[in-house]
ZAKEZA-147248 format. One line per field, with one value per residue (C-alpha): residue number from 1; residue in one letter; x negated, y negated, z. Coordinates in Angstrom, 2 decimals, decimal comma, padded with zeros to 5 digits. Layout:
N
i: NUM ...;
aa: A ...;
u: X ...;
v: Y ...;
w: Z ...;
//
This chain:
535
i: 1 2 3 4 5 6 7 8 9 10 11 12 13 14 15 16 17 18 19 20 21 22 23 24 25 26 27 28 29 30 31 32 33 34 35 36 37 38 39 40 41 42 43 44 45 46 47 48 49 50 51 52 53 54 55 56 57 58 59 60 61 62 63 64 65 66 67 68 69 70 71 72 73 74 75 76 77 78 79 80 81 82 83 84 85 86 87 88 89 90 91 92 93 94 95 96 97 98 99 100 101 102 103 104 105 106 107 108 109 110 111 112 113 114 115 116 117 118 119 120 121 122 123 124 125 126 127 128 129 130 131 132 133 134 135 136 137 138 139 140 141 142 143 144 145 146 147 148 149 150 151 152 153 154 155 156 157 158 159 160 161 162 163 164 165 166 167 168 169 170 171 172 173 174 175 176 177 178 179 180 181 182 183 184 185 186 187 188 189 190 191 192 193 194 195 196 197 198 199 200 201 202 203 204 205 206 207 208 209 210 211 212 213 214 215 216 217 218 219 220 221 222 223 224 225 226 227 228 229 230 231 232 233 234 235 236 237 238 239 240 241 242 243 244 245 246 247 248 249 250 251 252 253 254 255 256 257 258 259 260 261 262 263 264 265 266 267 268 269 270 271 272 273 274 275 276 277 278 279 280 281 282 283 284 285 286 287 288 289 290 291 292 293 294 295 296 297 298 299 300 301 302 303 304 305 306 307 308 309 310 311 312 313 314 315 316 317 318 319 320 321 322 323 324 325 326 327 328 329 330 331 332 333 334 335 336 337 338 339 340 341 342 343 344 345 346 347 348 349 350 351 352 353 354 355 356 357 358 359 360 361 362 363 364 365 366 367 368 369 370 371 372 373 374 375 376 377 378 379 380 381 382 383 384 385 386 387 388 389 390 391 392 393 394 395 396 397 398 399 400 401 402 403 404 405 406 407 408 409 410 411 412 413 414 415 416 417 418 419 420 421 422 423 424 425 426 427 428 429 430 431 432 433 434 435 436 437 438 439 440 441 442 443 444 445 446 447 448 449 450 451 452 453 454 455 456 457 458 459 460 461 462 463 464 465 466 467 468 469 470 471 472 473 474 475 476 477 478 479 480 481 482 483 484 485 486 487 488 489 490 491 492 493 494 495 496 497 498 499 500 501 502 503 504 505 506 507 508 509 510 511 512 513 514 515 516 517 518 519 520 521 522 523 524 525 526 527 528 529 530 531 532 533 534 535;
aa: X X X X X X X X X X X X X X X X X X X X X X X X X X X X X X X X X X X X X X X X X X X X X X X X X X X X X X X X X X X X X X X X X X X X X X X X X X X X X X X X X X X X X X X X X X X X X X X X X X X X X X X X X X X X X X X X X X X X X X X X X X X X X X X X X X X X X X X X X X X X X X X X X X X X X X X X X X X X X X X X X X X X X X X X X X X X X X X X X X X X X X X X X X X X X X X X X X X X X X X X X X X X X X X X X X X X X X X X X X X X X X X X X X X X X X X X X X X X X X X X X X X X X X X X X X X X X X X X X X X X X X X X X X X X X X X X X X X X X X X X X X X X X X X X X X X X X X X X X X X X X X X X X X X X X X X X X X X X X X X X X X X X X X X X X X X X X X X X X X X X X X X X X X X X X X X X X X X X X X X X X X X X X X X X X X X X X X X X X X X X X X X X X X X X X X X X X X X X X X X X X X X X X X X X X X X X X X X X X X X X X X X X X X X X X X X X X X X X X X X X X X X X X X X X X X X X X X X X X X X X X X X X X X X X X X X X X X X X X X X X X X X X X X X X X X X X X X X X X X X X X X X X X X X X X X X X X X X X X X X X X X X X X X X X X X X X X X X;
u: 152,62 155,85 157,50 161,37 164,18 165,55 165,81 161,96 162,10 160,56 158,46 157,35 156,48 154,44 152,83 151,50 150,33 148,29 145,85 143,98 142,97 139,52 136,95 138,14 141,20 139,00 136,49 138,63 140,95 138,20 136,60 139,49 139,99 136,81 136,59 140,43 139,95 136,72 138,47 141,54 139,36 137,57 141,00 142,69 139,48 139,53 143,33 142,30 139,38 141,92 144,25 141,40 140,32 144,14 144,01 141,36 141,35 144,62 144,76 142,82 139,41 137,09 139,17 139,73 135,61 135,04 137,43 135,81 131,81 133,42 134,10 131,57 128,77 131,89 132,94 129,19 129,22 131,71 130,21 126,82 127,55 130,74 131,76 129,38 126,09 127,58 130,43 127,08 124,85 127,12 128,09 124,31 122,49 125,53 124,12 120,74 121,51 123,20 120,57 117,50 116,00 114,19 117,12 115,16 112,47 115,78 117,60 114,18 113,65 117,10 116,65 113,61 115,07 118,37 115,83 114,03 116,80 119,01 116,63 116,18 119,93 120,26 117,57 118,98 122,77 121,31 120,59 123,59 125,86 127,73 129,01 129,42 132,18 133,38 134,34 136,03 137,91 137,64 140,75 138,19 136,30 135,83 137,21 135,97 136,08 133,68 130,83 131,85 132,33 128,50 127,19 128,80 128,16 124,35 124,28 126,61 125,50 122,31 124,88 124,90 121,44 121,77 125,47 124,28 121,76 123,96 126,33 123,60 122,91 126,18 126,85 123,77 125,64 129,18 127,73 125,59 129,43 128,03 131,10 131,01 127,96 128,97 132,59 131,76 129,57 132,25 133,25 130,15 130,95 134,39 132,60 130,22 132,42 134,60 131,86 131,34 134,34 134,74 130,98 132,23 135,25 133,17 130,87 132,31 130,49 131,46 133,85 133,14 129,91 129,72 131,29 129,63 126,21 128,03 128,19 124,40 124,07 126,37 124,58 121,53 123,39 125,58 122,33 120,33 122,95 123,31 119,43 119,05 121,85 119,93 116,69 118,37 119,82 116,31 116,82 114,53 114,39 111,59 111,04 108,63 107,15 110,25 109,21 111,66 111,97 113,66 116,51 117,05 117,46 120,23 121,50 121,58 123,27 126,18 126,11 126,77 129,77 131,03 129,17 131,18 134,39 134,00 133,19 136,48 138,13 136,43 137,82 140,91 140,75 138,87 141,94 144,50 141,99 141,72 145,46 145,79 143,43 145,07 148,22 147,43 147,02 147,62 144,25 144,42 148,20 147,12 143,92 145,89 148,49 145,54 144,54 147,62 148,20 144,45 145,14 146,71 144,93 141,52 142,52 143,82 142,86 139,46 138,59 140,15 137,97 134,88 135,64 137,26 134,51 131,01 134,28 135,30 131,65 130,62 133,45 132,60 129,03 129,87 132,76 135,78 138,73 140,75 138,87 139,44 142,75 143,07 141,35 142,63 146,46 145,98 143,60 147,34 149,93 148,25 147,34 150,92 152,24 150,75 151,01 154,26 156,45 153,75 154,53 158,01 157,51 155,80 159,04 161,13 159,74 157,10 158,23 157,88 154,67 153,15 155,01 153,96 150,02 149,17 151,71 149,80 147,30 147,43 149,09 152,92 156,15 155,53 152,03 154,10 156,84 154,36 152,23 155,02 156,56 153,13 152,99 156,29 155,10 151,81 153,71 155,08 151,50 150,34 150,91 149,31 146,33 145,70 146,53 143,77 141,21 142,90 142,16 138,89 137,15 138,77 136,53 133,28 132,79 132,47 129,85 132,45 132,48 133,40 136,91 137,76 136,12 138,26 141,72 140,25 140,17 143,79 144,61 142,65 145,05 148,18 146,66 145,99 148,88 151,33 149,14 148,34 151,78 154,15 152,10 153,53 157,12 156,75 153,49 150,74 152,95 152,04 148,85 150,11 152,63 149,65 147,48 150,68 151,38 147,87 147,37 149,89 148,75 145,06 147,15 149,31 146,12 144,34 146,97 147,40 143,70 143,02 145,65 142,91 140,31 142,62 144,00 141,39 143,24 146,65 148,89 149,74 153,34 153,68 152,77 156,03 158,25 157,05 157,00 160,49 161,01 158,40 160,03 163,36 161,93 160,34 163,67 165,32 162,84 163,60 166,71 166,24 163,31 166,13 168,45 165,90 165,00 168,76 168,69 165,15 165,38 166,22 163,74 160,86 161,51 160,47 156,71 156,22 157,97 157,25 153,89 156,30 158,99 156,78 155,54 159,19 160,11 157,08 157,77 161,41 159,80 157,30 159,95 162,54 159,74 158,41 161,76 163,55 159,96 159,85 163,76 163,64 160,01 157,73 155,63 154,70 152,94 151,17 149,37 147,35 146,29 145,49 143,38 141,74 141,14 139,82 136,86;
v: -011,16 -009,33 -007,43 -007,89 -007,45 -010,81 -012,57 -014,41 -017,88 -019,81 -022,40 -019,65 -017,75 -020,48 -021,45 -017,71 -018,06 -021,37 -018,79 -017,46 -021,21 -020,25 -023,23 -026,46 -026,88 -025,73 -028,31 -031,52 -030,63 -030,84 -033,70 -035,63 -035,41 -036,21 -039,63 -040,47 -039,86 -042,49 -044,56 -044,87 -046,03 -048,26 -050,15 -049,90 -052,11 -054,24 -054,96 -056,03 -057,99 -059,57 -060,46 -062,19 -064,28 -065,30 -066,04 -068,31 -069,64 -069,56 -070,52 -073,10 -074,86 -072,64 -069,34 -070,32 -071,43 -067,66 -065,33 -066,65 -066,61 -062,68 -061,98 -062,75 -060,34 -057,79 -058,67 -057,31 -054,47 -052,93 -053,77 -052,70 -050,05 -048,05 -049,22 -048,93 -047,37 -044,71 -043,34 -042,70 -041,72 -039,17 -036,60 -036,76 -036,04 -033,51 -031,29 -031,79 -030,14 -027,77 -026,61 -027,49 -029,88 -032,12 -034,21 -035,75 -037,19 -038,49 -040,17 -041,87 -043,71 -044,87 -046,37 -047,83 -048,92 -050,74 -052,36 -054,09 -055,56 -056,34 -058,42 -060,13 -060,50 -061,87 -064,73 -065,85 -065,63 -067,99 -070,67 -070,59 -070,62 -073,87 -072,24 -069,16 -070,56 -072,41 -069,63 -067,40 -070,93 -074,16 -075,10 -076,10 -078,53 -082,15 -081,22 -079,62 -075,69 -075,97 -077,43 -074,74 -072,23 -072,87 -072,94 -069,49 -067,78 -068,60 -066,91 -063,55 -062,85 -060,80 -058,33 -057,16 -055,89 -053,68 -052,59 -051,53 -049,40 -047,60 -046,96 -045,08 -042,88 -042,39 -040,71 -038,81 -037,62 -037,15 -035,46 -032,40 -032,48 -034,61 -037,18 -037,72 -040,53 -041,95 -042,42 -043,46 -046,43 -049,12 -048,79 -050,52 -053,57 -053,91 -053,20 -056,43 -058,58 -058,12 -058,09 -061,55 -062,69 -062,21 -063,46 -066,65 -067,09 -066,22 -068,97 -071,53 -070,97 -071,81 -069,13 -069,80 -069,54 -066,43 -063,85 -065,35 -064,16 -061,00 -059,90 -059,69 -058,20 -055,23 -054,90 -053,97 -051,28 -049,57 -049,05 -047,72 -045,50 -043,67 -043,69 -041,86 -039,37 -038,32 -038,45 -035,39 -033,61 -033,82 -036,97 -039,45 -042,15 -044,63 -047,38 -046,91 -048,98 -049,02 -047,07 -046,50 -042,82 -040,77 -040,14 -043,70 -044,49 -042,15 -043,43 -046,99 -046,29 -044,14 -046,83 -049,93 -049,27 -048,67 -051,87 -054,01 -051,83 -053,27 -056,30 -056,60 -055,74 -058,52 -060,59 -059,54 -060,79 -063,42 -064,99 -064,01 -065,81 -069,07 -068,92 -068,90 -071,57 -074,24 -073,58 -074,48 -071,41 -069,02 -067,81 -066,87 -065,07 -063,30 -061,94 -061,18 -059,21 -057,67 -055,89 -054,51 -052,91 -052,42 -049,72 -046,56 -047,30 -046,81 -043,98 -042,37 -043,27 -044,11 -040,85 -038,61 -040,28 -039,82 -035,97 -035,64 -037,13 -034,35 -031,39 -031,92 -032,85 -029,16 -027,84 -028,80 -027,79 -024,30 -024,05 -023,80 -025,07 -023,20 -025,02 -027,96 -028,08 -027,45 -029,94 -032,01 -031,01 -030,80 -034,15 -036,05 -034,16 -035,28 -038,72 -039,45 -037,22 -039,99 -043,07 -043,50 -043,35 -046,30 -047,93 -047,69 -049,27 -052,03 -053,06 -052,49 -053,99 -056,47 -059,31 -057,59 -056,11 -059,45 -060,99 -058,79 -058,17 -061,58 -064,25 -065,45 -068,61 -070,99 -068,32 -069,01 -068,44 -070,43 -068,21 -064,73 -065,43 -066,46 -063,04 -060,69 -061,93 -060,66 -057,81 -056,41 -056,98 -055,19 -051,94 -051,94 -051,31 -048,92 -045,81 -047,19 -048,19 -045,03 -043,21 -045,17 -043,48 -040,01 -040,48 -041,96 -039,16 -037,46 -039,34 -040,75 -036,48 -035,98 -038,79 -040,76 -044,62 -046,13 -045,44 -046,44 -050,06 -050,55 -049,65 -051,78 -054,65 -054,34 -054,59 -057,90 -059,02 -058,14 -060,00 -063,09 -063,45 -062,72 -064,57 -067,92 -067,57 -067,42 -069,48 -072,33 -071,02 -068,80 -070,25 -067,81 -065,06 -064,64 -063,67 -060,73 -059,57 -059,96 -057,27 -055,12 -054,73 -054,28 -051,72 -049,68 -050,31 -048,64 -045,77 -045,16 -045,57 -042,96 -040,36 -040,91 -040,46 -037,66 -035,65 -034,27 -033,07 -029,59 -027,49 -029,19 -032,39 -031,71 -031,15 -027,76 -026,73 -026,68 -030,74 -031,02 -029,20 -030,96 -034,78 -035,35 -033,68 -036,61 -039,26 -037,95 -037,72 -041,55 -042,52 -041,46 -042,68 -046,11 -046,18 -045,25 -048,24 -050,91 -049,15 -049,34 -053,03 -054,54 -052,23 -053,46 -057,15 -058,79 -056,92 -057,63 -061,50 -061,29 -061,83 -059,13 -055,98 -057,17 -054,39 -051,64 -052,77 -052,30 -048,96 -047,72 -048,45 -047,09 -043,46 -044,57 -044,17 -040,99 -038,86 -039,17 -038,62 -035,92 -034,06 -034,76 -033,29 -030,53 -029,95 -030,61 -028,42 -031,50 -029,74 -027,46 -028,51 -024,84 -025,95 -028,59 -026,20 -023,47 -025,47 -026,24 -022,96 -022,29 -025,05;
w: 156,60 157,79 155,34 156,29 154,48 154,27 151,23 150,59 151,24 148,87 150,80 153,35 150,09 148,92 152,25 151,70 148,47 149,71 151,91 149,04 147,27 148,20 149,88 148,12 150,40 153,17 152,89 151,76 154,59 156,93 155,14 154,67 158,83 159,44 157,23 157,42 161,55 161,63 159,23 161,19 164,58 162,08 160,92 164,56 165,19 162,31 163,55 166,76 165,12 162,93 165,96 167,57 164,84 163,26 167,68 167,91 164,24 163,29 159,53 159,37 157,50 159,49 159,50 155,39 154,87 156,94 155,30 151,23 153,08 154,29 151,05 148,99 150,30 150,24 146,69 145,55 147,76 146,02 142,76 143,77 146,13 146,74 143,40 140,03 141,74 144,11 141,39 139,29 141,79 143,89 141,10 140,05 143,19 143,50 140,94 142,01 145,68 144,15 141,63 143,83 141,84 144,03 145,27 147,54 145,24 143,43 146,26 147,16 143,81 143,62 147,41 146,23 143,41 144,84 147,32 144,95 142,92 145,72 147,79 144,56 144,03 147,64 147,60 144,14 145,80 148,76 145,92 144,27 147,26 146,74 142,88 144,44 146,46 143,83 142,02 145,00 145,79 143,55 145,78 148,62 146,47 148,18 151,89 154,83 153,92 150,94 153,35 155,83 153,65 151,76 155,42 156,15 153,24 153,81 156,77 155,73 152,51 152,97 154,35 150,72 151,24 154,28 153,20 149,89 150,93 153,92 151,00 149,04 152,35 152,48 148,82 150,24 153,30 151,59 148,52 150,95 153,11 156,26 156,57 160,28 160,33 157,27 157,91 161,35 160,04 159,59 163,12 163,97 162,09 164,14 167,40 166,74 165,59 168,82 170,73 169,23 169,71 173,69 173,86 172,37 174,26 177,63 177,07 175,10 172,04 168,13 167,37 163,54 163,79 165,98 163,68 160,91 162,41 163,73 159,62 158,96 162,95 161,94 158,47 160,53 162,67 160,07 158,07 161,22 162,07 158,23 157,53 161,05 160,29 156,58 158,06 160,32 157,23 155,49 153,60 155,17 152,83 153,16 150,13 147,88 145,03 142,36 139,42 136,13 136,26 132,89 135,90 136,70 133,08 133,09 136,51 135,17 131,97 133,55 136,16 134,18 132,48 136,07 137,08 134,65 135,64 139,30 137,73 136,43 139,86 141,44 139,05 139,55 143,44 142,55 140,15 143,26 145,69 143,19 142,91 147,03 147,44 145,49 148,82 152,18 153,94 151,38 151,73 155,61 154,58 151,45 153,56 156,72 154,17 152,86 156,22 156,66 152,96 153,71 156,81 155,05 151,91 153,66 155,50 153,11 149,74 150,38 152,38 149,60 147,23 149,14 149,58 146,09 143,75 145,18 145,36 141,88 141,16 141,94 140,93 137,61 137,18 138,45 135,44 138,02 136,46 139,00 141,50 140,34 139,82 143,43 144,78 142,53 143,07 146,79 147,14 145,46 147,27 150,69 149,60 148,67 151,82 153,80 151,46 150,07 153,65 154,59 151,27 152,43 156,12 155,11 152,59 155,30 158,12 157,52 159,65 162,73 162,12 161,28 164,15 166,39 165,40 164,42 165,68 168,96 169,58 166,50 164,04 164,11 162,55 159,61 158,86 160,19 157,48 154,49 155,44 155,82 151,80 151,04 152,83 151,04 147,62 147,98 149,61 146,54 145,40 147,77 146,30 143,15 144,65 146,59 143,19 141,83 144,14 143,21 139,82 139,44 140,14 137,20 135,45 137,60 138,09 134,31 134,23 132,18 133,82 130,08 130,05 133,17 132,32 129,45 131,57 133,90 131,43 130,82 134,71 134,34 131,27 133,01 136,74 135,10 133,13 136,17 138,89 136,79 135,20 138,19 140,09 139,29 139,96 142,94 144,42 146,16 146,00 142,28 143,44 145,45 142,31 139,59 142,51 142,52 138,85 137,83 140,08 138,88 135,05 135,88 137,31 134,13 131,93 134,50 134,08 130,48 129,90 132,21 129,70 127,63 130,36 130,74 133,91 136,11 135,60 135,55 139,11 139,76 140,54 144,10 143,77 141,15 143,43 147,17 145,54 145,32 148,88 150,62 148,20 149,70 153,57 153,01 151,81 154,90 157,08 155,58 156,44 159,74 159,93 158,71 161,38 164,06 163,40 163,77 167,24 168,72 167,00 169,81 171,83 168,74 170,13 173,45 174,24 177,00 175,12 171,67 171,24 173,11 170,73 167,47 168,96 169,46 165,78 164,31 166,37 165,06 161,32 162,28 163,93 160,94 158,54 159,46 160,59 157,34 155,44 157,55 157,01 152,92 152,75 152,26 154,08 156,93 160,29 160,06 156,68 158,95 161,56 159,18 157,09 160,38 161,76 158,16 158,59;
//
């Protein structure tokens, strides 16, 4: 660095000091591009698959009976899978590739393993369809969404299975720092299900129907494309006969406090889903809501868990509390960079993004001014629910999965109460303010646990001193949004310039974001491509 004269500026000073934080920044940087990158084309698709469907279906029985058959195979995914099983697993095998100890033979019996019990789990699912659906929405009991929805679910559920066990390749992946296949999976699903879509429209077919089967069809392909990407890295996992290894013991007891942790999640969507189903339409608004809250929370939140949990996991067994601090510090301060100015958009302006990206075919006003209430409240949210993901790992890395089940508990108290409470008053926006404020009481019990883990927990000081700069640069970008949308509002009416509209705001809201952050020292475009040139 040039040694000048001039006074030192501070944020130069601690740009500097941000070279010598060793590999952790290196490889989450790197990581978090690579998954936040695929997960962005994933969403971008799941938007346009949204579109389509909200086109064709609009909010009615078969886009209603659809979005709860969706959900269900989903619901257990991220009980089985990214949820209980892969929070134990990760850290685990982690340690084993690290110390050599046959992480292979380890991997294999817990494929094996989640085989066997989830083929079970599916066939007995298949039976109990008709209460299945009962319980994700008693609201359809007696008309034509319960038969449709029972008929759908049939055909989507044994998603689960393939799902599941792409999940497990993935920890596999993630954990030896292969993100690319992985985070590219998802992409597939959105792929088929457009495919489906046009194929449908081309030749007249049920459009119900067809994106049902599309769910099992892209089950198939995400699976194919993981197990082919850890057969390259030296993980080729073929099933076995399931045997109850000393290791899987272990597995299974870290796992099932997690387990009943996710549990209580799915609850917790399941009692804003019972709520919306009891309102006409509320289902299709809350969901459509969902995919946009849904957007920077799986960019961001969900890729800096994915890189955060094996980082800290090593971290850990190698006795870096330095380390982890970093990571930890650095995995917040770009999770929030990126959250809380989204957070802020979608209080600001959620009636033209709805308008825009879903009013069209059979979705209109009506449905674009229910969604967009929705949308507001869970901004509000966002930053808590990407927090969550920050957090977690805190925990899952040390093995520990009972303490987050009892916070999670609480979140279910405080849901219920709010959703069934207000329901009555404020209708199916209850639902939406019971997500919101239970989200952000897991992320006060997270912090306020995490206290006693030491340095490796606890955000450094260049995090204190750059959060009040981005909530500074969000709030300006705000203002600039609500400025911007009394300009182009006349121009967000009209059909033909309504997308060029929306696109003008948005680089409205980037351009004042990131020139205020740069001007208050948020932080520094060169960080980015450093971090870069350092991977």
């Amino acid at each position: 660095m040039s040694k000048a004269p001039a006074p030192p500026d501070p944020m130069r000073s601690e740009a500097a000091a941000d070279e010598t934080t060793g590999p952790a920044r290196t490889t989450m940087a790197s990581g978090f591009l690579t998954v936040g990158g695929w997960t962005l084309m994933s969403r971008i698709l799941g938007f346009l698959r949204d579109m389509m469907i909200a086109a064709y279906l609009g909010t009615g029985a078969q886009a209603q009976a659809f979005i709860v058959a969706f959900s269900l195979p989903n619901l257990f995914r991220r009980f089985f899978a990214e949820g209980a099983f892969n929070m134990a697993f990760v850290p685990m095998f982690s340690k084993r590739v690290e110390s050599g100890n046959d992480p292979l033979a380890f991997a294999r019996d817990a494929f094996s393993a989640m085989l066997a019990l989830l083929t079970v789990f599916t066939l007995l699912a298949l039976w109990a369809m008709p209460w299945l659906v009962l319980a994700m929405a008693a609201g359809f009991s007696g008309d034509e969404r319960f038969t449709l929805a029972v008929e759908y679910g049939r055909i989507a559920f044994p998603y689960i299975l393939f799902i599941s066990l792409a999940a497990l390749l993935s920890g596999v992946l993630n954990a030896t720092r292969r993100f690319a296949a992985a985070a590219a999976a998802p992409v597939l699903l959105n792929v088929i299900f457009i495919a489906a879509l046009v194929l449908a429209g081309m030749f007249g077919l049920d459009v119900g129907h067809s994106i049902t089967w599309a769910v099992p069809a892209a089950g198939v392909a995400q699976l194919a494309l993981v197990w082919r990407a850890a057969a390259r890295a030296g993980y080729r996992l073929v099933p076995r006969r399931p045997r109850l290894t000393p290791e899987l013991r272990r597995l299974a007891r870290i796992a099932a406090p997690a387990a009943l942790a996710g549990g209580v999640v799915q609850i917790n969507l399941l009692v804003g889903r019972q709520v919306a189903s009891h309102f006409d339409g509320a289902v299709a608004w809350l969901y459509n809501a969902d995919r946009l809250y849904q957007l920077p929370l799986g960019v961001v939140g969900i890729a800096i868990g994915i890189v955060l949990l094996p980082e800290l996991s090593r971290r850990l067994s190698a006795h870096d509390a330095a380390g982890g601090q970093e990571a930890f510090s650095r995995a917040t301060e770009i999770a929030l960079a990126l959250t809380i100015p989204a957070a802020v958009a979608l209080v600001v302006i959620p009636l033209p993004l709805v308008e825009v990206l879903f009013q069209r075919g059979r979705f209109g006003p009506d449905d674009t001014a229910a969604t967009a209430a929705a949308v507001a409240i869970y901004g509000l949210g966002l930053p808590a629910f990407v927090l969550q993901k920050v957090y977690q790992p805190l925990f899952f890395a040390r093995e520990n999965t009972r303490t987050p089940f009892h916070y999670a508990l609480v979140t279910l108290v405080v849901n219920a109460v709010v959703a069934i409470g207000l329901a009555p008053l404020i209708g199916y926006l209850a639902a939406a303010i019971g997500t919101t404020l239970s989200a952000w009481a897991m992320v006060w019990q997270l912090r306020r646990g995490s206290r006693p883990m030491g340095p490796a927990a606890r955000l450094d000081g260049r995090f204190r001193r750059r959060i009040w700069r981005i909530i500074a640069a969000s709030l300006v970008m705000g203002a600039c949004l609500w400025a911007g949308q009394l300009v182009l509002g006349p121009v967000l009416a009209l059909g033909g310039w309504r997308i060029l509209a929306l696109a003008g705001l948005i680089a409205i809201g980037a351009l004042s974001y990131f020139g205020s952050g740069q001007m208050l020292g948020a932080f520094h475009p060169g960080e980015l491509k450093a971090g870069l040139k350092r991977g």
